[in-house]
C-alpha positions as CSV (number, residue, x, y, z in Angstrom):
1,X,60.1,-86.1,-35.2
2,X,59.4,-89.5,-35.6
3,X,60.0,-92.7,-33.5
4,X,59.0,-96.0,-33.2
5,X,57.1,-98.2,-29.8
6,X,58.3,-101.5,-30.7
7,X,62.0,-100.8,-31.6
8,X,63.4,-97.0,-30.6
9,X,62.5,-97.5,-26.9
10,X,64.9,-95.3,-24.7
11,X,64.9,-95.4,-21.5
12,X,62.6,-94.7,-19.0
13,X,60.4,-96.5,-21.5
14,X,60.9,-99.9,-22.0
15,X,59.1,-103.4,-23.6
16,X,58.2,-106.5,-21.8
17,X,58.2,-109.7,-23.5
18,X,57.2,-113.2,-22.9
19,X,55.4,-115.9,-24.1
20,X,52.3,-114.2,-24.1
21,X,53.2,-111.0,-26.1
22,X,54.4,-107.9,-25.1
23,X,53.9,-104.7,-22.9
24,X,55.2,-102.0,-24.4
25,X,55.9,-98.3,-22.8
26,X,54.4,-95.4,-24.9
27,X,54.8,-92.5,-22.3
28,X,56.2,-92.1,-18.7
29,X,55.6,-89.7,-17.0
30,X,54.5,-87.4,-19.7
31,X,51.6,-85.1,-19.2
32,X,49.0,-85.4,-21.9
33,X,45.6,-83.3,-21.8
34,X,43.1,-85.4,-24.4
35,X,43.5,-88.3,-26.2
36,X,41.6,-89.4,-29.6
37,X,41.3,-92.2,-32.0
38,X,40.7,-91.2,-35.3
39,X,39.9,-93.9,-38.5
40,X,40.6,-92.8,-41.9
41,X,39.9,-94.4,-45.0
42,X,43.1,-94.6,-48.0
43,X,43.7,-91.9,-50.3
44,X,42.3,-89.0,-47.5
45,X,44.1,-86.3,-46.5
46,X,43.8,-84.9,-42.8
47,X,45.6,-81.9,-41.1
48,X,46.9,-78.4,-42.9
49,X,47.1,-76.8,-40.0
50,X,48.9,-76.0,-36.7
51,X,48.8,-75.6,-33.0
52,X,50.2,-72.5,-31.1
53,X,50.2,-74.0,-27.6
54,X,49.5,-77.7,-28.5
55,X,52.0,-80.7,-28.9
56,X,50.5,-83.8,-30.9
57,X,52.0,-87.2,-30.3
58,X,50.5,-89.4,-33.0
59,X,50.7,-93.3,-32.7
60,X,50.1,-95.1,-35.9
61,X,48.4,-98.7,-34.9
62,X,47.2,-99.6,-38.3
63,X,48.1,-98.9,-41.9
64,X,50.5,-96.5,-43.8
65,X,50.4,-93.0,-43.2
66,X,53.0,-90.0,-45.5
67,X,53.3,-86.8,-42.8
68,X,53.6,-84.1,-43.9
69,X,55.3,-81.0,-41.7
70,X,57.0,-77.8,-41.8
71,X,57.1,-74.8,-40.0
72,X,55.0,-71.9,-39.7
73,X,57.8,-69.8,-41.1
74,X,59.2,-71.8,-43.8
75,X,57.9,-72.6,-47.8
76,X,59.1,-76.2,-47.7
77,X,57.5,-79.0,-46.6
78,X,59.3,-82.5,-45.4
79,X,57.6,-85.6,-45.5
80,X,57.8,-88.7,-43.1
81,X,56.7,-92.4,-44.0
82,X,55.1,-93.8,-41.1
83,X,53.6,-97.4,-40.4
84,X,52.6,-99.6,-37.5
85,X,54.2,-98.6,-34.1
86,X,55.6,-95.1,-35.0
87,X,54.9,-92.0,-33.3
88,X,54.8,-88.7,-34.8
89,X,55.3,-85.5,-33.0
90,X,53.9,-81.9,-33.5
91,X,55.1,-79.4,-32.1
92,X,53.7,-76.2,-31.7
93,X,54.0,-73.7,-34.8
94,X,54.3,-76.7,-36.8
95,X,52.2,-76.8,-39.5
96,X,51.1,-81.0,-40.2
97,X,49.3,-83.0,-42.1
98,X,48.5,-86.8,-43.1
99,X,48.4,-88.5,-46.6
100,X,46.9,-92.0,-45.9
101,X,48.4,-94.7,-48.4
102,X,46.5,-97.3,-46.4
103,X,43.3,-97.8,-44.6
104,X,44.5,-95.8,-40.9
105,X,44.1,-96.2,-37.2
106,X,45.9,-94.0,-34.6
107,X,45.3,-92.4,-31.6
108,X,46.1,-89.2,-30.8
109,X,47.8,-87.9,-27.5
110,X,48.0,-83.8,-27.0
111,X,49.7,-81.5,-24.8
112,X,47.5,-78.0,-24.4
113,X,44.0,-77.1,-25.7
114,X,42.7,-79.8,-28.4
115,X,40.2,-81.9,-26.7
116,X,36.1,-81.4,-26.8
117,X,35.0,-77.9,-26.8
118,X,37.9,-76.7,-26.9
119,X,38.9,-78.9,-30.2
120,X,39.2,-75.9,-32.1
121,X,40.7,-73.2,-30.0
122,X,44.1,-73.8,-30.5
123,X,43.5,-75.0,-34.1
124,X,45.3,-72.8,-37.2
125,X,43.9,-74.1,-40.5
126,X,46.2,-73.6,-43.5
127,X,46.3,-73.8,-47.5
128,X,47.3,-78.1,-48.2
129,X,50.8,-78.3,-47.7
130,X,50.8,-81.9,-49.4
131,X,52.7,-81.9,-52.7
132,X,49.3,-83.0,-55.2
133,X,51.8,-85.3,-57.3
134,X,52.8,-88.0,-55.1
């Protein structure tokens, strides 16, 4: 699932705006275990993998990301186009991954084991699930 900071605000979140710029709501009232920033250079590919306890919330801030994502239990993979402002969400069982058309910057917000030492332990590396012909 996909959805955007600066225009698909629902409420409780909302945006402030004046004449000095804006405050906008990412979360409220959402419980989130570790946080990362991650920067990735154009062309790389991150991800092939999943989470069995762990929601991801992934906030593009800079450059064009494709996301890749299907479940554990199906052969087809569907593919998001994400830029500036969007937020992508993992569930758990989902397998994802990232294409980066651009030069990236995002932070990373999860929900269950992902953060420090335990980076790894909810961590289920697959086979690419990025189509090699895009």
């Amino acid at each position: 699932m996909k959805r955007n900071i600066f225009s698909d605000v629902e409420s409780p979140l909302e945006i402030f705006s004046d004449e000095r710029g804006l405050i906008v709501d990412i979360f409220y009232k959402e419980k989130i275990d570790h946080v990362a920033f991650i920067k990735t250079k154009s062309g790389e590919i991150r991800g092939n993998h999943y989470h069995k306890e762990t929601t991801q919330f992934t906030l593009i801030l800079k450059g064009k990301v494709e996301y890749w994502e299907r479940s554990i239990n199906d052969a087809k993979s569907k593919t998001i186009y994400c830029g500036e402002g969007d937020i992508i969400i993992s569930e758990p069982n989902k397998i994802h991954a990232f294409k980066y058309v651009e030069d990236n910057e995002m932070i990373v917000f999860t929900r269950g084991p992902r953060g420090g030492k335990d980076y790894e332990a909810d961590t289920f590396r697959v086979e690419n699930i990025i189509k090699k012909n895009i």
